[in-house]
C-alpha positions in Angstrom: 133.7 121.1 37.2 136.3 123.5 37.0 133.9 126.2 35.8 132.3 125.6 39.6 135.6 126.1 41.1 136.6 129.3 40.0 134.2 131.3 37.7 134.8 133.7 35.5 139.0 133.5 36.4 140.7 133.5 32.8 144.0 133.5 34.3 144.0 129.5 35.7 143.4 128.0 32.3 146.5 126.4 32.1 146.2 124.8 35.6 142.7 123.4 34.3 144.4 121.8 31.1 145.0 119.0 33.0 141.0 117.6 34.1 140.1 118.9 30.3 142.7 116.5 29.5 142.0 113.6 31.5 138.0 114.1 30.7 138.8 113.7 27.0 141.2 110.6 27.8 139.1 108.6 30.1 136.4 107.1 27.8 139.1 105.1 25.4 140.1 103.7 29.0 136.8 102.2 29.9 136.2 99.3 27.6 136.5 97.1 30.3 135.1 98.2 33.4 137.5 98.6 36.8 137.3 98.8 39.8 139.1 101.3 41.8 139.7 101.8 45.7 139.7 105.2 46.8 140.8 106.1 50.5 140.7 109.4 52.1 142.3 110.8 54.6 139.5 113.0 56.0 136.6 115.1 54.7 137.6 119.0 54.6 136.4 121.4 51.8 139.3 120.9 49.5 139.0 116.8 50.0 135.9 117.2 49.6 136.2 118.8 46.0 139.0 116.3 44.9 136.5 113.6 45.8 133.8 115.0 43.3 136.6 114.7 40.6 137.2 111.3 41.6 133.8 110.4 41.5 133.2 112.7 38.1 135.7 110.5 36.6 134.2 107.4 37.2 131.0 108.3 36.3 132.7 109.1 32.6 135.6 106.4 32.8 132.7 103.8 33.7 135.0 102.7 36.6 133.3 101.7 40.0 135.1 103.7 42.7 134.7 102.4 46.2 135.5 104.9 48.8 136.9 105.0 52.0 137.1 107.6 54.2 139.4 107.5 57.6 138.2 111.0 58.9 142.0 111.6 59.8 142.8 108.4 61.9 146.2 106.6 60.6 144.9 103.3 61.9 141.6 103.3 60.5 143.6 104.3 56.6 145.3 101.3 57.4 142.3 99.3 58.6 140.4 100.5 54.8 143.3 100.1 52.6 143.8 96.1 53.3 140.0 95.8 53.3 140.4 97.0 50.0 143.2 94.7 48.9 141.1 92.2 50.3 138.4 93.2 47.6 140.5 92.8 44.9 140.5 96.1 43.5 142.2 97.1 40.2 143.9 99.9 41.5 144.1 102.0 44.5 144.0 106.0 45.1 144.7 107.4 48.4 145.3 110.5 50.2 147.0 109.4 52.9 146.9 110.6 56.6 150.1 111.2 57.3 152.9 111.3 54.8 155.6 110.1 57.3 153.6 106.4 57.4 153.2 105.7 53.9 155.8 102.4 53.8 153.4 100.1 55.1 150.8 101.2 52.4 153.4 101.2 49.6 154.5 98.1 50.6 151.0 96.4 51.2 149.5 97.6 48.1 152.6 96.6 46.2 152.9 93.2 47.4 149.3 92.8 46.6 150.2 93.7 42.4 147.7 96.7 42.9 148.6 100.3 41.2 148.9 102.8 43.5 148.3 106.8 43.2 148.8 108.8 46.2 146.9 111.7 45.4 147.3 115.4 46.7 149.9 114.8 49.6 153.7 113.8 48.9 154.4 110.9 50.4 157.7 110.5 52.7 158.5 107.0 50.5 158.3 108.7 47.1 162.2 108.4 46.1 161.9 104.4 47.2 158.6 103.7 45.1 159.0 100.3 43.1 157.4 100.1 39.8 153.5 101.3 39.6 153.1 103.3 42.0 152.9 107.7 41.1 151.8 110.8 42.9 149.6 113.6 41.5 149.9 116.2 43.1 151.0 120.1 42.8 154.4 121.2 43.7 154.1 122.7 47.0 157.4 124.8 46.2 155.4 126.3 43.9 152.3 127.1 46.4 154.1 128.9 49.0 155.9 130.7 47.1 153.7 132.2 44.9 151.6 133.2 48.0 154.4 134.3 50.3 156.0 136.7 47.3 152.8 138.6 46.8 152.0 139.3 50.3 155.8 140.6 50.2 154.7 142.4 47.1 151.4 143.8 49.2 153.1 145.0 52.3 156.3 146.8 50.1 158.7 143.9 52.0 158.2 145.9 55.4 156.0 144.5 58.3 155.0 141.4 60.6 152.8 138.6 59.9 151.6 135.7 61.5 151.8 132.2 60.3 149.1 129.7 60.5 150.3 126.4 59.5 148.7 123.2 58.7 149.2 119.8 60.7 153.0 119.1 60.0 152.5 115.5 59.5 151.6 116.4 56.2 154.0 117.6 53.7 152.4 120.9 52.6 152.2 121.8 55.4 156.2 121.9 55.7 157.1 122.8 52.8 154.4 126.0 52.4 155.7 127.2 55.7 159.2 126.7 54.5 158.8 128.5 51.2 157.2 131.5 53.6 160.6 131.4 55.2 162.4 131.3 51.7 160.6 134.1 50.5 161.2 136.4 53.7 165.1 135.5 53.2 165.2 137.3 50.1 166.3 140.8 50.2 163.2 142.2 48.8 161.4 140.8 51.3 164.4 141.4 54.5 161.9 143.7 56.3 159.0 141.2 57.0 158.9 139.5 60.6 157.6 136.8 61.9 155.6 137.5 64.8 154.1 134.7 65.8 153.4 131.4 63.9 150.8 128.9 65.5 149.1 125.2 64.4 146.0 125.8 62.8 145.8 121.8 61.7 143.8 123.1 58.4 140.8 124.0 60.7 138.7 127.4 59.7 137.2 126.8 63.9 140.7 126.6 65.3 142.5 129.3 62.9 139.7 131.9 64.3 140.2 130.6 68.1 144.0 131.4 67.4 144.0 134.6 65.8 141.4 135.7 68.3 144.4 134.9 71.2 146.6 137.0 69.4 144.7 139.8 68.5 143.9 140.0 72.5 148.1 139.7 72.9 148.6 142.1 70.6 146.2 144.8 72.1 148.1 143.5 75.5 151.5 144.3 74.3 151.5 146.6 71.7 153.0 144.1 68.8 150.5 144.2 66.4 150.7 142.7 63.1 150.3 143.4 59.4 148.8 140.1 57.7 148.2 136.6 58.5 150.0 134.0 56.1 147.9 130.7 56.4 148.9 127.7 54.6 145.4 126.9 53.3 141.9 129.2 52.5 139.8 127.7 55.7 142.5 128.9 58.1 142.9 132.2 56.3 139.1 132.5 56.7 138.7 131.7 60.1 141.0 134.5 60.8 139.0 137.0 58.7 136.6 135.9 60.9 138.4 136.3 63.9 139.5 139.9 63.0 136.4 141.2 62.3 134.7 139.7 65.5 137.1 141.4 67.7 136.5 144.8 65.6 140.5 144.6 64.4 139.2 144.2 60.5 140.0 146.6 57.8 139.5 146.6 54.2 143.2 147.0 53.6 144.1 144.2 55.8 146.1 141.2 54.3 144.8 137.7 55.0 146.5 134.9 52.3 145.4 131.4 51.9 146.0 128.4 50.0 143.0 126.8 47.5 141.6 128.5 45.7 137.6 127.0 47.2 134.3 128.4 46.4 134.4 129.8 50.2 137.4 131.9 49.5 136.8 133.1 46.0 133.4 134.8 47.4 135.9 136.1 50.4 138.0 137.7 47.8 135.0 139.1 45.8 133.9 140.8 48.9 137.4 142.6 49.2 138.2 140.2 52.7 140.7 137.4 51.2 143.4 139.4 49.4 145.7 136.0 48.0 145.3 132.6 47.7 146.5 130.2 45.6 144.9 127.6 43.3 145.3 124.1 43.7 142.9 122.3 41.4 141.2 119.9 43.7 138.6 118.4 41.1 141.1 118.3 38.6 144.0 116.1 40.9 140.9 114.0 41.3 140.5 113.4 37.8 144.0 112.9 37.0 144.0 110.1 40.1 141.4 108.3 38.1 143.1 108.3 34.9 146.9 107.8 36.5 145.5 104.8 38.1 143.7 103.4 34.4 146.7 103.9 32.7 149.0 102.0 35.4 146.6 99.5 35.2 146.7 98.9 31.4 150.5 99.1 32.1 150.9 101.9 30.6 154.0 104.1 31.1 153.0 107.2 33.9 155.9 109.5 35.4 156.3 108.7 39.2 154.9 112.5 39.9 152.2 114.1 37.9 151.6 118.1 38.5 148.9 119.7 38.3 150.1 123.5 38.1 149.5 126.1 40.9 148.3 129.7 40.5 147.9 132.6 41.9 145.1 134.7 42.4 144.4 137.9 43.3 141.5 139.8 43.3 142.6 141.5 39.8 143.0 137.9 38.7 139.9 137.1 39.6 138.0 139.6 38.2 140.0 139.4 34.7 137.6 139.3 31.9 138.6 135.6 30.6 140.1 135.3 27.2 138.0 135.0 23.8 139.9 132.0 22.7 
């Protein structure tokens, strides 16, 4: 699983501990078979990863996972997760829409008695959760940071970049493009503008319709810019794409991203993607899974369970991995 993810990168095994972990954990769990509700927000590239280590952890947990899938409407999340109560599952993972309307799925699932993992996205209800309910996730002050401080590191803390930020109903969204703001507030990094920063709503189609406007702008007034900052990998490669179709790409320009997918590691191989950041998709999916067995063997489970970040570069990338 992991191995897919990000081959031959010696650098992330620490962040991979974690669905290693939960693989080896999972079978004990399954002596009695469960029944687990899964609803997701939408369908992207990284969704669609944590959803193969959902399923993958069925499949080896013996747990029947019935998914939902609200292809980004709130109403429709809603709509799935009381069918699902209806259905009497055992337990209930989601990735919810939009993190500022997850009371009425914290209070329906609760009132129902079913364990509830929220899975990926932060919640806005997270400091109020009663009793058997936890998030695994990765700490997004980790992810923003680590990606804003090497693009700081890349352009020698001089420059102007362009932000492309994710829809802000969602918490990473915020808090990646607030640690970009963080970062630029240090003194190392004083000499980085902000030039522009535009929604990109996670969209590789929309990132490339953007950065195509501003390349035209920039050409139109002469304020050009020095790297595009997005807050995940299918923004960042929509604006590779956009670069090079309006003949602005060169090898030494800096595009950063957030992920870590198959789609931007053969970017970065190819010299195009110059950061991202990995965020173990299959392995949040896995630790969903088990999160939501152990809550509903009542066993003990901290409210927030990280799955590490880390950066990569193209020299972490092509590190020979370790022997050990």
């Amino acid at each position: 699983m992991t191995n897919q993810l990000l081959p031959g990168l010696g650098r992330v095994r620490r962040a991979m501990w974690m669905a290693a972990a939960c693989s080896a954990l999972l079978a004990p769990l399954a002596a009695q078979a469960q029944k687990i509700g899964f609803a997701v927000s939408e369908q992207d590239t990284f969704l669609s990863l944590l959803r193969d280590g959902v399923v993958d952890a069925g499949k080896k947990s013996g747990a029947s996972i019935l998914i939902e899938d609200a292809k980004g409407s709130k109403s429709r999340q809603l709509d799935q997760i009381r069918s699902l109560v209806a259905q009497r599952v055992d337990a209930m993972v989601v990735v919810p829409v939009d993190t500022e309307a997850t009371r009425v799925i914290t209070h329906m699932v609760n009132e129902a008695r079913i364990p509830l993992v929220y899975v990926n996205r932060k919640p806005a209800d997270f400091e109020q959760w009663p009793p058997g309910v936890a998030l695994v996730a990765s700490d997004e002050k980790v992810s923003g940071t680590l990606q804003a401080e090497e693009v700081c590191r890349l352009l020698n803390g001089k420059g102007s970049i362009v932000v492309l930020m994710g829809l802000l109903s969602n918490e990473a969204a915020r808090t990646r493009t607030q640690d970009i703001d963080n970062v630029l507030a240090t003194p190392a990094c004083r000499g980085i503008k902000v030039l522009d920063r535009r929604l990109g709503s996670w969209d590789r189609v929309r990132a490339r319709n953007i950065t195509l406007n501003l390349v035209a702008t920039s050409a139109a007034t002469g304020k050009t810019f020095d790297a595009v900052v997005a807050n995940n990998d299918e923004m960042a490669l929509g604006a590779i794409e956009a670069l090079k179709a309006a003949k602005a790409w060169t090898p030494g320009f800096i595009v950063a991203g957030i992920d870590a997918t198959p789609d931007a590691l053969a970017s970065m191989k190819a010299g195009e993607l110059k950061v991202t950041v990995l965020q173990n998709a299959a392995g949040q999916g896995a630790s969903a899974v088990f999160t939501a067995l152990q809550l509903i063997k009542r066993q003990p489970v901290p409210r927030f369970v990280n799955v590490p970040f880390e950066l990569v570069t193209p020299a972490s990338l092509n590190a020979r991995p370790p022997t050990h």
